[in-house]
C-alpha positions in Angstrom: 112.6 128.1 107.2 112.9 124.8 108.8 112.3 123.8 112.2 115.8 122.8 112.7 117.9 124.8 110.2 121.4 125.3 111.3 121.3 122.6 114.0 123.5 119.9 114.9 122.2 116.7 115.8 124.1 113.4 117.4 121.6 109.9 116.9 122.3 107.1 118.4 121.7 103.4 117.3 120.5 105.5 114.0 120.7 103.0 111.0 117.5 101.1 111.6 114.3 101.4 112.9 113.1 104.0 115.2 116.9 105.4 115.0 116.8 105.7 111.2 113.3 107.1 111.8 114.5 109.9 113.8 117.8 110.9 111.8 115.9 111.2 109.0 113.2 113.4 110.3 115.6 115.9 112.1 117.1 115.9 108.6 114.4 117.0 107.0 113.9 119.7 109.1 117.3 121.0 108.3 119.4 119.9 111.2 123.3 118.3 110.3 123.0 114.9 111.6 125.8 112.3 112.7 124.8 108.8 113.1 126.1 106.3 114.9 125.5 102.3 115.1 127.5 99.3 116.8 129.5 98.1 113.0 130.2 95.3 110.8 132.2 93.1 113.2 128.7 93.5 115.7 126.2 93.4 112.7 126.8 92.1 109.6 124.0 94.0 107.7 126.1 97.4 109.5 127.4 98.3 106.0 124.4 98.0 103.5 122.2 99.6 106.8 124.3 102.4 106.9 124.5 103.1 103.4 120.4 102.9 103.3 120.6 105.3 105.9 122.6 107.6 104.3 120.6 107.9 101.4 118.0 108.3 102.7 118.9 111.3 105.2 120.1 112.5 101.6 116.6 112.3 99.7 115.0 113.6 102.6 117.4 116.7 102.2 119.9 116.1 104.8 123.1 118.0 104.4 126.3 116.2 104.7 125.5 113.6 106.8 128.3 111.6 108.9 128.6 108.6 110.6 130.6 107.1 113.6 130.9 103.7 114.7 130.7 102.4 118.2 129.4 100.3 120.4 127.8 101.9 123.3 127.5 99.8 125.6 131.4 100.5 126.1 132.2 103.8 127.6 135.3 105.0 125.4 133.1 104.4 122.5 130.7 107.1 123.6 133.4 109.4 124.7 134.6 109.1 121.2 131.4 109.6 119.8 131.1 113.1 121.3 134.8 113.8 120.8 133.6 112.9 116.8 130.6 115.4 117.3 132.9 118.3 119.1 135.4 117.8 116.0 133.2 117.7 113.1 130.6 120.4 114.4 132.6 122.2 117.2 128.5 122.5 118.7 126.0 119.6 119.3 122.1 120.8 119.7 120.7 117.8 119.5 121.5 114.5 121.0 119.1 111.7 120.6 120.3 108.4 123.4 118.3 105.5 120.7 120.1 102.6 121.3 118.6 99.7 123.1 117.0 96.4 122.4 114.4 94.5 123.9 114.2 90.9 125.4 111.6 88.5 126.7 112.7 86.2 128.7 111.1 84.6 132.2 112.0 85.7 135.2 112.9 82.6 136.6 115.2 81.8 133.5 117.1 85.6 133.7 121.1 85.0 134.0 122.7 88.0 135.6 125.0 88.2 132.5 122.4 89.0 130.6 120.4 91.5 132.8 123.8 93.3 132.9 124.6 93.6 129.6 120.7 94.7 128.6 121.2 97.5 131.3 124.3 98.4 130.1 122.8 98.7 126.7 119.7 100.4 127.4 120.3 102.1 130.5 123.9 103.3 131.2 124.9 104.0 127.1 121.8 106.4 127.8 123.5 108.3 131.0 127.1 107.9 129.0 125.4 109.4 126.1 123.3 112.4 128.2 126.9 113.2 130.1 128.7 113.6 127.5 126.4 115.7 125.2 126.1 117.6 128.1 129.5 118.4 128.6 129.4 120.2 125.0 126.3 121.7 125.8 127.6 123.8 128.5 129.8 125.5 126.8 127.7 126.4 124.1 124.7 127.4 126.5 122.5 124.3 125.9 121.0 122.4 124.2 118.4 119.7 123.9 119.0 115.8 124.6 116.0 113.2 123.9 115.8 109.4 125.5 114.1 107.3 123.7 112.1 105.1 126.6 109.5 102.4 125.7 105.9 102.2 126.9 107.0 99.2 128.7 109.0 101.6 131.4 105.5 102.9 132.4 103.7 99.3 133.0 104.3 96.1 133.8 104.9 92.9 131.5 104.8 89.6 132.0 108.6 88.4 130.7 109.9 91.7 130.4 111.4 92.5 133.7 114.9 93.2 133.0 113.4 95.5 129.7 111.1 97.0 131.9 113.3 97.7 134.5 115.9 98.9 132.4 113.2 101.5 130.2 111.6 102.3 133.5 115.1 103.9 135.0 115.9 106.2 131.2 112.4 107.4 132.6 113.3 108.7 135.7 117.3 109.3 134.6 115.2 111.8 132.2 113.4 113.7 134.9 116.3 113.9 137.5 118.7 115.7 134.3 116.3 117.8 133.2 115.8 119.2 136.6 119.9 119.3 137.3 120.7 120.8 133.9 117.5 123.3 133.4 119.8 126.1 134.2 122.2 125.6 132.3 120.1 126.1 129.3 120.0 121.7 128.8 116.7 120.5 128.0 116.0 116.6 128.6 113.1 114.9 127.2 112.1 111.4 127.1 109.8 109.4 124.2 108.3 106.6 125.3 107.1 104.6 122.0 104.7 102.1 121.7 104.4 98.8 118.7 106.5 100.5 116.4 107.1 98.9 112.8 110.6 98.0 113.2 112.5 94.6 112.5 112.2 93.4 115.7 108.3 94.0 115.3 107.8 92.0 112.0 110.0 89.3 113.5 107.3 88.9 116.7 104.1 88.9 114.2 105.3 87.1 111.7 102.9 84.0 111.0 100.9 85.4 113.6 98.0 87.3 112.2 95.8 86.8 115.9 98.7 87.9 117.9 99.0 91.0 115.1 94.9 92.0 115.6 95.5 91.5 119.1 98.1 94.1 119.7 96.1 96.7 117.1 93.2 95.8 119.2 94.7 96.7 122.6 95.9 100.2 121.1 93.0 102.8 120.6 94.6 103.8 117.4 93.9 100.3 115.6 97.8 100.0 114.3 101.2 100.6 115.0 103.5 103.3 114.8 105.7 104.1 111.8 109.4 104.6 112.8 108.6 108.3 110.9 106.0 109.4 113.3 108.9 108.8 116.8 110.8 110.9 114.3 107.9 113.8 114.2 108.1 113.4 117.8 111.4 113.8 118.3 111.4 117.0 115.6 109.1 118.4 118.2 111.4 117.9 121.3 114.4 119.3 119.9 112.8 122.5 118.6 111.6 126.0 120.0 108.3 124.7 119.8 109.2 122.7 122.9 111.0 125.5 124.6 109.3 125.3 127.7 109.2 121.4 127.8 112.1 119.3 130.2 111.9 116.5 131.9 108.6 115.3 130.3 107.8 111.6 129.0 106.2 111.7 125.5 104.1 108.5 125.0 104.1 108.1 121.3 102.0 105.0 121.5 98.4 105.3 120.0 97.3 105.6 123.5 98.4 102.4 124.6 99.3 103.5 128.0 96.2 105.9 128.3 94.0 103.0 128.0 94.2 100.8 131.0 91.5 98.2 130.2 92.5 95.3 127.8 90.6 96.4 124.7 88.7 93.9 123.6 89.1 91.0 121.0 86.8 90.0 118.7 85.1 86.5 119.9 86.0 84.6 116.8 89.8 86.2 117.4 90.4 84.5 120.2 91.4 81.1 119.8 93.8 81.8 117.2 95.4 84.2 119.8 95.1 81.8 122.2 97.4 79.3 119.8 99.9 82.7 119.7 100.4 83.4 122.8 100.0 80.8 125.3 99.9 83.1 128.2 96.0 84.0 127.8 94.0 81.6 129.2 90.1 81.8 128.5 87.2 80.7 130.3 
């Protein structure tokens, strides 16, 4: 028997990346997923993405598979995504809060529309997301909701305020539901994932093969994550094997945030990653 057979699950921001990663894992392991992502007049790959998606939730035996679009960063459009959950699986066990995206920009050169927005994307569609999954929950007598968190909401980064900020308050949003829906039978759980091979990731290291070592050199594990190994993760969290687990952070991140030295760079590295990224300055 599968970890997750007869589950439901809900995935947020689930048609790319670590999303994708995740639906596809809880899948496997027999749950029913819905997926959800923002659509075609937000993303103009939304169509082919989702159909990717679907397959592949399909090859990796996924049963019946659904989608619903919305943009979460607008409250009705969560409220209709659970109302879409309630409806098509009258339960929800699972609800993963994915959907986020990360900016670097200065400090100094931050407009408040955009630190709104980002927070509204990454930090209040997670509390939309965990309020209303838990409001099927509690009639069903629980359940278990997952926040996807970064690494970068456990330490600080130069350029990354309003993500770190943002990342840093799904963090603690995690601990204080877990410890006000514990009785109720609701577990909440956070991942916290480190360089993860995603779009966004390619984009960064593209044409940057320093900047690439670098970042495998400052995680003990040598490389990055695979979207599939969140997805393990996640597996974990939303199964009996986690029973006794809420309000815990889960740093997925080849011990990234375990390590608090900059690992070092090999000496004939470091000019090249000087050229990539200005911000080092050697001696």
């Amino acid at each position: 028997m599968a970890l997750l057979d007869g589950k439901t699950a809900v995935i947020t921001g689930a048609t790319k990346g670590i999303g994708r990663g995740i639906a596809i894992e809880l899948a496997r392991e027999g749950a029913r997923v819905l997926i959800n992502h923002r659509g075609g007049s937000v993303d103009s790959r939304a169509t082919e993405n989702e159909q990717e998606t679907l397959k592949l939730i399909r090859e990796a035996g996924g049963q019946r598979p659904l989608v619903c679009e919305g943009d979460l960063t607008r409250e009705q459009d969560a409220i209709h995504l659970a109302d879409v959950a309630r409806e098509a699986f009258r339960r929800v066990d699972i609800w993963v809060n994915n959907v986020g995206r990360h900016n670097v920009t200065p400090a100094l050169h931050q407009s408040m529309e955009e630190w709104e927005y980002l927070f509204r994307l990454n930090t209040t569609s997670t509390f939309v997301g965990c309020r209303e999954a838990a409001r099927i929950m509690l009639s069903a007598g629980g359940g278990a909701i997952i926040n996807i968190a970064s690494k970068m909401g456990t330490v600080g980064s130069a350029d990354n305020a309003c993500y770190c900020a943002a990342k840093a308050a799904v963090i603690m949003m995690t601990r204080c539901l877990a410890a006000e829906w514990a009785s109720s039978g609701i577990r909440v759980n956070a991942i916290a994932p480190g360089v993860t091979l995603t779009d966004p990731t390619y984009a960064v290291i593209e044409g940057k093969p320093a900047l690439e070592a670098a970042l495998h050199y400052r995680t003990p594990l040598g490389r990055f994550a695979e979207p599939s190994e969140i997805g393990k993760t996640a597996v974990f969290l939303a199964s009996g094997l986690s029973s006794y687990i809420t309000g815990a952070v889960i740093a997925c991140d080849g011990g990234w945030t375990g390590h608090g030295d900059f690992a070092g760079i090999p000496p004939e590295k470091i000019e090249d990653w000087k050229k990539d990224f200005p911000r080092v300055r050697g001696k």
